[in-house]
Structures are given as structure tokens and as C-alpha cells.
N, C-alpha and C positions, 0 to 999 in steps of 0.2 A: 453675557450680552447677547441675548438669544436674538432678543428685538431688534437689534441692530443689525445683526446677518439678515434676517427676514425683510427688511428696509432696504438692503442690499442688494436680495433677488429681485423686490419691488423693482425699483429704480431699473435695473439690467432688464428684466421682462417687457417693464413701459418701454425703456427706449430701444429695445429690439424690435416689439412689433406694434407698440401702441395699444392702443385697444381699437381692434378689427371693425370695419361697419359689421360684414356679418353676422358677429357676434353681437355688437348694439342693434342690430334687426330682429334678433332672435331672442334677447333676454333684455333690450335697453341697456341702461348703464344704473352703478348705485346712485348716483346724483340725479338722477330723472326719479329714481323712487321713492330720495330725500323732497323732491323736488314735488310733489305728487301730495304727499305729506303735508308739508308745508303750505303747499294749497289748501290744501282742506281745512287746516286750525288757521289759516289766515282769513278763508271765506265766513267760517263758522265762528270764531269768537274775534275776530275784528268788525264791530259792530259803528256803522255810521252815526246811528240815534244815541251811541254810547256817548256821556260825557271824555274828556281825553285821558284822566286822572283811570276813570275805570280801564278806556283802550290801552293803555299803558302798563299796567300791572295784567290786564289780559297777554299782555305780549310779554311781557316777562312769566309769566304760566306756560304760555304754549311754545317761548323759547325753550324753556328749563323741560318740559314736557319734550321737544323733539329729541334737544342733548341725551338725557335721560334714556330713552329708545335706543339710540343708536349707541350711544356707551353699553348698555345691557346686551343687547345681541351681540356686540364685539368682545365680551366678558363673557356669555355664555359658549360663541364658537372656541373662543381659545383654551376654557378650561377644560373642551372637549377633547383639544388632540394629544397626541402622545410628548414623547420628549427625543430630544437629541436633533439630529441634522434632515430627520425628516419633520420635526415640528418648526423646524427654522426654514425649510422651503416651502410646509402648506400656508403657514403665515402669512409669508413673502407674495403667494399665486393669491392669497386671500385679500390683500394690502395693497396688490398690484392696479386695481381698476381706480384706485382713489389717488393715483401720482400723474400729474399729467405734466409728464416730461418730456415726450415727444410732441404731443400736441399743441402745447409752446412752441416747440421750435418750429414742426410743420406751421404755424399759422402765421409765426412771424417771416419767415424765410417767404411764404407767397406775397407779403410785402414786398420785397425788399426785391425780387424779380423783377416784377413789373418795373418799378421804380428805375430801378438800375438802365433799364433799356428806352426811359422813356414816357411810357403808357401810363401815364396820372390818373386815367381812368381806373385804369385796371389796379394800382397801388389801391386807390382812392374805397375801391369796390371791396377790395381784399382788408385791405384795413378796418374797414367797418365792418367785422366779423368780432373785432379784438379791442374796441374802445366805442363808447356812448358819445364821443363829440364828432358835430356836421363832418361831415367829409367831403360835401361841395366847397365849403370854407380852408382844406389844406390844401395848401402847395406845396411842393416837395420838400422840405426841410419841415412845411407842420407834418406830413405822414411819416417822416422820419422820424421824428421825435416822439409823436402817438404811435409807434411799433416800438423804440427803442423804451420809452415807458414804462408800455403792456411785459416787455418782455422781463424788465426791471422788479417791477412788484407783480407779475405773476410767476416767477422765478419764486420769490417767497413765499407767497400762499399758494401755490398751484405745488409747489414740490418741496421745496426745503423745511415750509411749519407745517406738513402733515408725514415727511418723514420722520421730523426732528419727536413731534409726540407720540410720533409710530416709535418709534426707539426707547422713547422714556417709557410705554404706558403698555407698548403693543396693539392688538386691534381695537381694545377701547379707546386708546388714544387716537389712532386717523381717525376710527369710525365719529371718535366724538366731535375730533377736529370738524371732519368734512362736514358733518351737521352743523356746526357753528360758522364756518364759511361759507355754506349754500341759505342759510338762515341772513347773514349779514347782504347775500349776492340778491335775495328776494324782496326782502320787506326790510332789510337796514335802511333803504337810502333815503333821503327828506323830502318825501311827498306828502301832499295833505294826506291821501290815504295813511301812510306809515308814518309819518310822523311822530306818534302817541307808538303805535304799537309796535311800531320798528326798533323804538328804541333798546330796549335790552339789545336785540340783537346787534348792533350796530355796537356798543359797549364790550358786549364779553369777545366778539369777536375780537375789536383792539388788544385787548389782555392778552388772547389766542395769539395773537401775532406781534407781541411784544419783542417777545425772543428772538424770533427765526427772523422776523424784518433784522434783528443789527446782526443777525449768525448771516444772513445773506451779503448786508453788505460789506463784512470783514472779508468773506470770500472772493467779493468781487475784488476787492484791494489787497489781498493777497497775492493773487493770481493776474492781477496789473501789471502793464509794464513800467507804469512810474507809482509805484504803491506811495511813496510819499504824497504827491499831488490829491490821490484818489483820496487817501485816510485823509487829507485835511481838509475835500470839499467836503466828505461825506459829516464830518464834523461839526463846518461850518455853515452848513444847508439845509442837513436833513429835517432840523427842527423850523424850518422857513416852509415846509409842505401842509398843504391842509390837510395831510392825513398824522394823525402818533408818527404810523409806520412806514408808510410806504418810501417816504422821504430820504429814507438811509439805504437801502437798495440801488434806489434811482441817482442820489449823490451820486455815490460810489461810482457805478457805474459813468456819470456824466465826468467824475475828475478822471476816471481813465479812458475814457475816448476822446475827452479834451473839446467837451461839446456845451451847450446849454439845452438843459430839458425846461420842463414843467411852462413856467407861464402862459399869458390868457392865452383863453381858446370858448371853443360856443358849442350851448351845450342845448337843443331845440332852441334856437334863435336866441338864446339869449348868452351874454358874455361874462365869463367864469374868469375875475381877475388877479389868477393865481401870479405869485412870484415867481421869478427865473432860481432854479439852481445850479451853478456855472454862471453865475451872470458875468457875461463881458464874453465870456468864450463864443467862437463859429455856433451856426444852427450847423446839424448833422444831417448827414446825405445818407445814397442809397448803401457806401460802401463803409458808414457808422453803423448801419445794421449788421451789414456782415460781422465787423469787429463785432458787436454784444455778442452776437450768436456765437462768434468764439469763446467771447470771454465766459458766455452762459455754459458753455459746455466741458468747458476744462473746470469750471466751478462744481458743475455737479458730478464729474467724474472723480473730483475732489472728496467730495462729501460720502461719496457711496466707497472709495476708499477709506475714509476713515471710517466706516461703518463694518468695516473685513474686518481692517484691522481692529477695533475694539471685540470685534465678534470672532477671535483669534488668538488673543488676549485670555 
């Protein structure tokens, strides 16, 4: 389970020191140069004079095109290096810029400051870093719930479903991941632009995160304080989200803080009238976020130990 030790270093490396600005000054990051990428086959074969049938199957091209890249150079570095416990640490530093385990937390915690003391501006300012809905429109229980959310499903695509294929696949696996979740984070969502040619991306990513969305929220309800409660909202809710995935993360998480997440909210002036999951429970405060932020972090301290231990095994 070589993959898995190297998943291990990942994880311990991010949330030691994150990834440095300095370093993002000096080299960017790999998501700015998936990101770059993606620009270009979106400018160049997302064509507006195209009918949608062609834009559509262009985007299924230049999805399977990005994947493709980035699976290939994460196959070629790794059949490069050697073996043993030094090929389980270069992995690991290799694997490391694509877990963003710190940077969840740093972004959710500058919520949850403000908030706690008051400063609705200042939640309101910090929050719209980490979610696409108004943020003149929350009041403290909506910025609570748009942090405790973000934290919820980007807990599973930010960390858990790019370790979980870093472990299965190794560096073709995050590297493919990340391309398929920077792919779904650019041109997935349902704009007239993207529409036609987002689609693939918006599809295979679901797939991508079939797993790791319910591997995240069995974690969170493990590591619960009333795992019963947690397992049976996450159960009974997760499929009430408009997303496959995100739904089971975010349950979970809402039946162990004993809150209500999801429902409406406004998304450029207009109103997004998702269901409640938890309905009936409290809106959640500044010191619901602290809780996730615990429950987030004994979750993945969880998961990077089972990754020793298999890679010990």
C-alpha cells in the first residue's frame, strides 16, 4: 500500500504548513496551471456560433483531453522514481500541493472569528471567499450555515476524494482527480456559456465523487457524538440535496451538530429554493462552526491514520 503512506505524507505536509504564498509566488500552484489549461480548450473549442449537440460533444473532447494530460504526466513521474520508503515520501511531496487540508480550515475558521465577536461584515467579507451566494443577503445563522456547508463538501472534494484516488491509483489518480474537479469548478456549472459544453464535465466529476462524498460522510458519523442521530439524518436527507454528492457530507455533518443546513438562499439576485437538511432543527451559529471544524479535523486525522496503517500492513 505504497499509495496510501504517500497520501499520508500528503495530508501531514498540507496541514503542517499548507502551501506557502511564497511558494504560490514563485511557481503558482498545480490548479492555476490545470486552470490555464482549461482556459484555452474552453476559449478555443467552446464555440458560440456552434450548434449545442456539436458544443457538447466539443466538451466531452476537451474534458477527456484535460483528464488524459494530467493522468499521463502523473504516470510518467511515478514510473520514474525508485522504490521503498523513499518512493513513498517523493509521492507524498509530489501529491502534497493537490490536498487542500489546511486551507479549508484556514478559510472556514476566518468565518467563524468574526462571526463569533459580532462583525457581520467582516463574517459576511470572509465568507464570500468560500461560497457563490450574496452575502449582503446573510445574517448570522445564513453565514453560518454557508461556512458549515463549504466546509462539509469541500471536506470531500478538496481532501478526502483526491486522497481516496491518490491511494487507489497513486499520482495518476489525484492528478486525474484534480483535473476532473478543477474541470467541473470552471465550465461544469449551468450557464448559457457552459451549458452544452460543461456538461461532460459536470457528469464524470459526479462519478469522481460518488465514493469519497459517502466515505466523507460515514466519517463524519463515526467520529459524532451521537453517530446514531448523524447516520439517520445523513440517510434520510442526503438524497433531498441537488447535488448526487454533496448531500451526504453535509447530512452528516448537520445530524451531528444538531442543526439545519442547505435550504433557499440567492444566488446573483435570484432565489435558489433548495430543501432543508435537518429540517425542523436550530439554524447554526458562530460556535456550529467551531464544532465542524472539530469534527473536520479528527475526521481527517482519521483517514490519514488509516492510510499508516494500511501502508504498515
Amino acid at each position: 500500500m505504497v499509495f496510501a503512506g504517500a497520501m499520508a505524507v500528503a495530508m501531514a505536509l498540507d496541514a503542517l504548513i499548507g502551501w506557502p504564498n511564497w511558494l504560490f509566488a514563485r511557481v503558482g500552484h498545480p490548479v492555476t496551471w490545470l486552470g490555464r489549461l482549461i482556459d484555452a480548450v474552453d476559449g478555443g473549442w467552446n464555440r458560440s456560433s456552434d450548434p449545442p449537440t456539436v458544443r457538447r460533444m466539443a466538451g466531452v473532447a476537451g474534458a477527456l483531453l484535460v483528464i488524459a494530460l494530467a493522468v499521463a504526466l502523473g504516470w510518467a513521474v511515478q514510473t520514474a522514481l525508485g522504490s521503498g520508503w523513499v518512493r513513498v515520501i517523493v509521492l507524498g511531496i509530489l501529491a502534497w500541493p493537490l490536498v487542500a487540508l489546511r486551507s479549508l480550515h484556514d478559510h472556514v475558521a476566518a468565518v467563524a472569528h468574526p462571526l463569533a465577536s459580532g462583525d457581520i461584515a467582516g463574517a459576511r467579507a470572509a465568507v464570500s471567499q468560500i461560497v457563490g451566494r450574496d452575502p449582503a443577503t446573510l445574517d448570522e445563522a445564513g453565514i453560518a450555515r454557508a461556512a458549515i456547508e463549504s466546509l462539509a463538501e469541500n471536506a470531500s472534494d478538496g481532501i478526502v476524494a483526491p486522497v481516496f484516488w491518490g491511494a487507489v491509483f497513486g499520482l495518476p489518480g489525484i492528478f486525474g482527480y484534480k483535473a476532473i474537479n478543477t474541470l467541473d469548478s470552471m465550465i461544469g456549472h449551468r450557464t448559457e456559456r457552459h451549458e452544452a459544453f460543461g456538461w461532460a464535465a459536470a457528469r464524470i466529476d459526479d462519478v469522481a465523487n460518488l465514493i469519497p462524498a459517502r466515505l466523507t460522510g460515514v466519517l463524519f458519523v463515526l467520529l459524532s457524538a451521537q453517530p446514531a442521530q448523524a447516520w439517520s439524518c445523513m440517510l434520510r436527507d442526503a438524497r433531498r440535496h441537488r447535488s448526487p454528492n454533496a448531500g451526504w457530507p453535509e447530512a452528516a455533518m448537520a445530524g451531528t451538530l444538531c442543526v439545519r443546513l442547505s435550504g433557499p438562499r440567492i444566488y446573483h439576485g435570484s432565489t435558489a429554493d433548495e430543501p432543508w437538511l435537518n429540517e425542523g432543527a436550530r439554524d447554526p451559529d458562530a460556535a456550529d462552526i467551531g464544532g465542524g471544524l472539530k469534527l473536520y479535523r479528527r475526521a481527517m486525522l482519521l483517514l490519514a491514520g488509516v492510510f499508516v496503517v494500511l501502508t504498515l500492513l
